[in-house]
C-alpha positions as CSV (number, residue, x, y, z in Angstrom):
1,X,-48.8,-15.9,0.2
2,X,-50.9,-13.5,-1.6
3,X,-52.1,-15.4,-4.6
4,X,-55.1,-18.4,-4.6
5,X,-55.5,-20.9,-7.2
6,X,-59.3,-22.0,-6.5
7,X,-60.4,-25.1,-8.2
8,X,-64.2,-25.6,-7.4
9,X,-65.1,-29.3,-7.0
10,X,-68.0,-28.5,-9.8
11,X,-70.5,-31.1,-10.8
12,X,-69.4,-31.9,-15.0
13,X,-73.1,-30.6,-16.0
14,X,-72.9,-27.6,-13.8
15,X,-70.5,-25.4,-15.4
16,X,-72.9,-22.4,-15.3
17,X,-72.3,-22.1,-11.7
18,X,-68.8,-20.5,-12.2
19,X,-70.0,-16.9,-12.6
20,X,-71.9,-16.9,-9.3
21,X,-68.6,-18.4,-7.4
22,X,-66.4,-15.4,-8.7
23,X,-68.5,-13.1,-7.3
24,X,-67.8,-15.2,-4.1
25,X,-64.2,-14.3,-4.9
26,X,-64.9,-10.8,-5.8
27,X,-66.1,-10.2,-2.5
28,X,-62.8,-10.5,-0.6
29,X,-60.8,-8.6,-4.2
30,X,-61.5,-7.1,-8.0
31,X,-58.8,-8.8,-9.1
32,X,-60.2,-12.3,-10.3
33,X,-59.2,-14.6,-12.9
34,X,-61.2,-17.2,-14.2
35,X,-59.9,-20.0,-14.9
36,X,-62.8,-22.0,-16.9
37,X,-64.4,-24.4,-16.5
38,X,-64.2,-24.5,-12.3
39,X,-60.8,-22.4,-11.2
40,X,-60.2,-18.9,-10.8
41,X,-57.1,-17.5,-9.8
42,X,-57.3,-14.2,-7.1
43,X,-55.0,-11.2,-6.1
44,X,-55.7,-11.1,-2.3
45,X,-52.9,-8.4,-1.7
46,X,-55.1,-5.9,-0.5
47,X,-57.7,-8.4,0.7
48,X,-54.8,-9.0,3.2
49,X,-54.1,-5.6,4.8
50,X,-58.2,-4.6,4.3
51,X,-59.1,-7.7,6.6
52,X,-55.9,-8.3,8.8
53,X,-55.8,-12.0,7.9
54,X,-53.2,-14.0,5.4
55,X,-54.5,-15.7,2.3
56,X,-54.3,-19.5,4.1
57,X,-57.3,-17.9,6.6
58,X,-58.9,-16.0,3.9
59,X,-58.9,-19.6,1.7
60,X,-60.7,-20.8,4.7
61,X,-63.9,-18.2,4.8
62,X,-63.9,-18.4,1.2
63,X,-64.0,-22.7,1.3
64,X,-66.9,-22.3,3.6
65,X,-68.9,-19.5,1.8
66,X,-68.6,-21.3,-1.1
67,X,-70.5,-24.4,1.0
68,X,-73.0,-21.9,2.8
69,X,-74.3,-20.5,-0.4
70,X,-73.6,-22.8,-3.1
71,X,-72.8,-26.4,-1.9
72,X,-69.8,-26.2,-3.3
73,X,-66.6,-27.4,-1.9
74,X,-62.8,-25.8,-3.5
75,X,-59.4,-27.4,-3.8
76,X,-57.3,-23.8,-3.3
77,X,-52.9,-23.2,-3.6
78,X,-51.8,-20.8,-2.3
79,X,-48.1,-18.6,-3.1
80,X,-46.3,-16.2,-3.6
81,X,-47.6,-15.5,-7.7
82,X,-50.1,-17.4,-9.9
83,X,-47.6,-20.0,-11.4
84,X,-46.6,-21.2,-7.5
85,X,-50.8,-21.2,-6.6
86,X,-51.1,-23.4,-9.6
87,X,-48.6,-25.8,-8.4
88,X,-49.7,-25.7,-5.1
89,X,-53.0,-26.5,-6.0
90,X,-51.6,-30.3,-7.5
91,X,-51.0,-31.1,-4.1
92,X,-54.0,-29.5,-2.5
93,X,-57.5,-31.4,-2.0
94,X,-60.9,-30.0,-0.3
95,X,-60.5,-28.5,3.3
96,X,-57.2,-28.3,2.8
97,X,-54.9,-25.6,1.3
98,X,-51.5,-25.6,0.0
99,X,-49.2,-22.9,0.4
100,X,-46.1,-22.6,-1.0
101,X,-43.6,-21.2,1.9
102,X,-42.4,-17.8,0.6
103,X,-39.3,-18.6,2.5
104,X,-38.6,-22.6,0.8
105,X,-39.6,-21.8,-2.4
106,X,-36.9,-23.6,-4.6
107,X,-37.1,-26.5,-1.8
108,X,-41.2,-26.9,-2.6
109,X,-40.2,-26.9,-6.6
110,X,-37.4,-29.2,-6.1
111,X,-39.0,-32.5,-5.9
112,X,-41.6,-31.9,-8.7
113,X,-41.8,-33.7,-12.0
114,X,-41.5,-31.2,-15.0
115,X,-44.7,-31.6,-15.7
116,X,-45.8,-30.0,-12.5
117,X,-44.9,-26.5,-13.9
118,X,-47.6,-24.7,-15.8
119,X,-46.9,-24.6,-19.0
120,X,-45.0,-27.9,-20.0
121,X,-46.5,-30.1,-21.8
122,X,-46.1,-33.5,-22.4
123,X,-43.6,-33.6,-25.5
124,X,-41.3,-30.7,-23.2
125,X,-41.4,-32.6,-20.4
126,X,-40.9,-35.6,-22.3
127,X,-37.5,-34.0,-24.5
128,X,-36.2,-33.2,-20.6
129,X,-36.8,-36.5,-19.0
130,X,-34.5,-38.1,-21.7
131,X,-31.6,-36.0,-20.9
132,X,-32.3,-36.6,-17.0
133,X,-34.1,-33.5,-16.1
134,X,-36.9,-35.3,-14.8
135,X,-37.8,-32.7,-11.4
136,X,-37.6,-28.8,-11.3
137,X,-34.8,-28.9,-8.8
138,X,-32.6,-30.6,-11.6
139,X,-34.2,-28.3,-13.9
140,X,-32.8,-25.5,-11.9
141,X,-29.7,-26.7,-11.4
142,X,-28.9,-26.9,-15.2
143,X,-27.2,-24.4,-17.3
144,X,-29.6,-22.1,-19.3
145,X,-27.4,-22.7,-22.2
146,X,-28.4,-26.4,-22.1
147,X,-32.4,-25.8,-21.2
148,X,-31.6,-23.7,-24.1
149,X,-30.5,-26.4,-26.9
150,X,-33.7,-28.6,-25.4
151,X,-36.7,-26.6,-25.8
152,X,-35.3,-23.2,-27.1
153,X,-34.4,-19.7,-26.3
154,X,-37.0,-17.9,-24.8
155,X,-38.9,-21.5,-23.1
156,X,-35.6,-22.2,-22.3
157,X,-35.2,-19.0,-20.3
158,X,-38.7,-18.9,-19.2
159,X,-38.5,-22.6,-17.9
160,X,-35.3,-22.2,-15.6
161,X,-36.7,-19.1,-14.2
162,X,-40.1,-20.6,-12.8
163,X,-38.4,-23.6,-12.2
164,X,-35.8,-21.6,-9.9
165,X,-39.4,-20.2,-8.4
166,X,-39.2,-16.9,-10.3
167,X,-42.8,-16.3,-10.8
168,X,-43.6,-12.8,-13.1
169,X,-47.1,-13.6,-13.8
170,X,-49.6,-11.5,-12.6
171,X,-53.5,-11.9,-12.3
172,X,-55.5,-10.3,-15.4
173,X,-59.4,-9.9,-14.6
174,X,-61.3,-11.2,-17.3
175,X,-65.0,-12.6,-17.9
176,X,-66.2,-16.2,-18.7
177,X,-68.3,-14.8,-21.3
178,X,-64.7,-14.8,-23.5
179,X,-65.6,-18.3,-23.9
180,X,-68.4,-21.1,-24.5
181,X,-67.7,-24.5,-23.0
182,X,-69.8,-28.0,-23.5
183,X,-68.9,-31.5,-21.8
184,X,-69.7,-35.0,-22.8
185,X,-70.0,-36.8,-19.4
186,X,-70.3,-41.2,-19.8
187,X,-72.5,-42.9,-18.1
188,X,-69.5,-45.2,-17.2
189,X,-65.8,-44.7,-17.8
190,X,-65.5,-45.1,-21.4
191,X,-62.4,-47.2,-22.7
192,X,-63.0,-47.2,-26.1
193,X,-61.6,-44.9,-28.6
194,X,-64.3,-44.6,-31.1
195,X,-66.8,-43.5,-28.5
196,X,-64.0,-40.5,-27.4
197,X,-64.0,-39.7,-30.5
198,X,-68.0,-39.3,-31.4
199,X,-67.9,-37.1,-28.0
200,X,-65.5,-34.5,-29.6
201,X,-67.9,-35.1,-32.7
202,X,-70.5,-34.4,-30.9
203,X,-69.0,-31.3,-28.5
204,X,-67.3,-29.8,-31.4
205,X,-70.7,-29.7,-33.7
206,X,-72.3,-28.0,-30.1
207,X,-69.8,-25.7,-30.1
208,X,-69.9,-24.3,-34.0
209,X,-73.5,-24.1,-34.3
210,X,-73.3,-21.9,-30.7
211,X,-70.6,-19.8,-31.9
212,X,-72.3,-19.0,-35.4
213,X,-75.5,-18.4,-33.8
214,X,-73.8,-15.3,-31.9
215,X,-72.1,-14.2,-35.0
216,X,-69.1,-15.2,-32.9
217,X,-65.5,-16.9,-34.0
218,X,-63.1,-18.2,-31.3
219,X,-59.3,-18.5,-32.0
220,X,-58.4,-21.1,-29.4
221,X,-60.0,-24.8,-28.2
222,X,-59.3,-26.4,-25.3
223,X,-59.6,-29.8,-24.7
224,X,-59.9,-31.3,-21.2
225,X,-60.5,-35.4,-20.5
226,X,-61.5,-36.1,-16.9
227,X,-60.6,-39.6,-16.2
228,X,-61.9,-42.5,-13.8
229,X,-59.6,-41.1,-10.6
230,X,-60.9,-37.8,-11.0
231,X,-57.3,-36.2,-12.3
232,X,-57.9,-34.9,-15.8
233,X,-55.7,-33.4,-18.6
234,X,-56.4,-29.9,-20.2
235,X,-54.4,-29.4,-23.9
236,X,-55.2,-26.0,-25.6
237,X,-54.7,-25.5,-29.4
238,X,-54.6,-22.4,-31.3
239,X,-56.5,-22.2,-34.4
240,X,-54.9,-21.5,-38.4
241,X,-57.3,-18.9,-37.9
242,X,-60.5,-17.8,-36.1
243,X,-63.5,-19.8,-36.8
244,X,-66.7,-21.2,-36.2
245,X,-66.1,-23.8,-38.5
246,X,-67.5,-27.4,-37.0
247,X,-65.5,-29.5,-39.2
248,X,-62.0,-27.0,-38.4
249,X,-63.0,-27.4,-34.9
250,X,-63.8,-31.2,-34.7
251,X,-60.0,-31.6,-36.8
252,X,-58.3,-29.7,-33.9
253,X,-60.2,-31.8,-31.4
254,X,-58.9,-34.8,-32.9
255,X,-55.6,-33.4,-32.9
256,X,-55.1,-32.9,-28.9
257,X,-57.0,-36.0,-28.6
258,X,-54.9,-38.6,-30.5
259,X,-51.2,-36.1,-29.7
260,X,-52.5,-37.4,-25.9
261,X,-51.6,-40.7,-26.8
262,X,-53.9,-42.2,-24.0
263,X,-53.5,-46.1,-23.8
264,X,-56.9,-47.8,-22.2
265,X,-57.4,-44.8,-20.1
266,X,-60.8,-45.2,-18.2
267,X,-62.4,-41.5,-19.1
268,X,-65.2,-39.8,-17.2
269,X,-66.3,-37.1,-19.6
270,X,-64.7,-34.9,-22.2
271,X,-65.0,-31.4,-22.7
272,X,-64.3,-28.9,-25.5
273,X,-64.2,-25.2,-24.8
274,X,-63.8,-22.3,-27.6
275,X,-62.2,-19.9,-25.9
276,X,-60.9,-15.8,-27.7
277,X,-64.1,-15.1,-28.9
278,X,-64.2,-12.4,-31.6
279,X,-67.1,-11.0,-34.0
280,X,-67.6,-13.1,-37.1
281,X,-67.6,-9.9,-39.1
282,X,-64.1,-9.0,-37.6
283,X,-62.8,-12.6,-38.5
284,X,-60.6,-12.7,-41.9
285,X,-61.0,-16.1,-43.9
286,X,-58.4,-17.7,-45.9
287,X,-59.6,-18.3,-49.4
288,X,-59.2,-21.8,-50.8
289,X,-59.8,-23.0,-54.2
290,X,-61.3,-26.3,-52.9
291,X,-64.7,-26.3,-53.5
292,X,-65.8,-29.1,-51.5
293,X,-64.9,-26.6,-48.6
294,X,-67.3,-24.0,-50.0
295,X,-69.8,-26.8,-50.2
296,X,-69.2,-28.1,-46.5
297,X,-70.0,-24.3,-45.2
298,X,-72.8,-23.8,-47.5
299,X,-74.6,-26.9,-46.3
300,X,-73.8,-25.5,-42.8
301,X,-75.5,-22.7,-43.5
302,X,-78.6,-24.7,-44.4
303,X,-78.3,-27.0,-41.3
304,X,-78.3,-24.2,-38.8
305,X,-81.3,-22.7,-40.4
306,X,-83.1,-26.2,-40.2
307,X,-82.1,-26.9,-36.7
308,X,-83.1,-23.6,-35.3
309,X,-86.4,-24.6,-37.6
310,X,-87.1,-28.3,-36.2
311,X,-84.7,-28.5,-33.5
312,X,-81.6,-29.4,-32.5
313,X,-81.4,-33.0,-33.9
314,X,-82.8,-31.9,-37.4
315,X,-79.6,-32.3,-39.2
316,X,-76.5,-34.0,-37.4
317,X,-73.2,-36.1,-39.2
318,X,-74.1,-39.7,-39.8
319,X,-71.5,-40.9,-36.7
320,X,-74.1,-39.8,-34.7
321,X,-77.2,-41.0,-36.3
322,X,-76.8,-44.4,-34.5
């Protein structure tokens, strides 16, 4: 095993401590991942040879460094590439780590649910549960052609090879400051729809009025609802185009939030992150001739200026008022 998927066990509120934990990781290798808004995925290769221990004991001194200096405990997987670590890490919990046996590979995958793999989301893994492919050792077994006709060409291919344990990712360094993240934690698990929904309000408004006052634009949001059981669901949308639009932004919100279907689901918190952040000025804009979309940014414009003016709660949507 030379790959570890670290999921910090982060308070909702304290997202700011992930920077500080990478450099936890950093100090064992260079080549970090993170994996917003608590994870980080880490290349321990030649963290292996330099210290003469495997990644399982490594996952160890990092779990209690992590303690020492930062009272933070870690869910970590373990394998052979990032897409088996990120399995792994389903069945891990803190103080323990998963590995994935290098040498049982396709018997760890076998017993999974689709959904287990990285990647497959809930209408793929629904379109292969009605044909019977309901775990990645039948998904292995099937003909390409068939995966094929299901989900396409290319996820076709890509799903029988990680589902056959033929990981070709690799670990890309990259910085959190790609992204800007905000959470709307309940003071009790929230059933009801309507108050999901003025969370997103609320997160996505957050989120435009931070991205415009860096001159910024972000081309992907990420949605993630953390239920009552602690297990949560991340779905990731790429923008019609880059924006820091608040009312574009709330609309996609809406749209992973409904496509999720969830059915008097107890949730914790939700959280919204704008993630591919560009330069405004960069950012191309799609002219409409529907001038109540002019209108909507113009009296954006005027909002940001009052809020920076007479604070954040100058100028807010009526939903939110109450």
């Amino acid at each position: 095993m030379t790959i570890l998927c670290v999921r910090f066990q982060l308070p909702p509120t304290d997202e700011a401590a992930l920077p500080g934990l990478l450099g936890l990781l950093e100090d064992f290798t260079p080549v970090v991942e993170a994996l917003p808004p608590d994870g980080a995925l880490a290349d321990l290769r030649g963290a292996e040879r330099y210290f003469g221990r495997d990644a399982v004991e490594l996952a160890s001194v990092i779990r209690v460094r992590a303690l020492a200096h930062h009272g933070v405990d870690c869910a970590i997987g373990a394998g052979p590439g990032p897409m088996l670590a990120r399995v792994a890490l389903r069945d891990a919990r803190p103080g323990v780590t998963c590995a994935v046996p290098e040498d049982a590979v396709a018997e760890f995958l076998a017993e999974k649910p689709v959904a287990a793999l990285p990647g497959v989301g809930a209408a793929t893994a629904r379109t292969l549960c009605e044909y019977g492919l309901d775990t990645l050792g039948l998904v292995a077994a099937a003909p390409l052609s068939t995966l094929q006709r299901l989900v396409g060409a290319k996820a076709g291919r890509d799903l029988h090879e990680k589902a056959s344990g033929i990981d070709r990712g690799r670990v890309v360094p990259n910085a959190v400051s790609r992204s800007l993240a905000t959470e709307r934690p309940f003071t009790r698990d929230e059933l009801d729809p309507d108050r999901h929904r003025r969370a997103l309000l609320s997160a996505a408004e957050e989120l435009g009025a931070r991205l415009r006052a860096l001159d910024k634009v972000c081309r992907t949001l990420t949605l993630t609802v953390r239920y009552a059981d602690r297990s949560s669901t991340t779905r990731s949308r790429t923008l019609k185009e880059p924006t820091a639009h608040s009312a574009a932004l709330t609309r996609a919100a809406y749209g992973m939030y409904e496509a999720l279907g969830l059915q008097r689901a107890r949730v914790r918190a939700l959280a919204l992150r704008a993630e591919g952040l560009d330069p405004a000025e960069q950012a191309s804009y799609q002219l409409t001739f529907d001038p109540l979309d002019e209108k909507a940014r113009r009296i954006e414009e005027v909002a940001d200026r009052a809020r920076a003016k007479f604070g954040p709660r100058a100028v807010m949507p009526g939903a939110l008022a109450a």
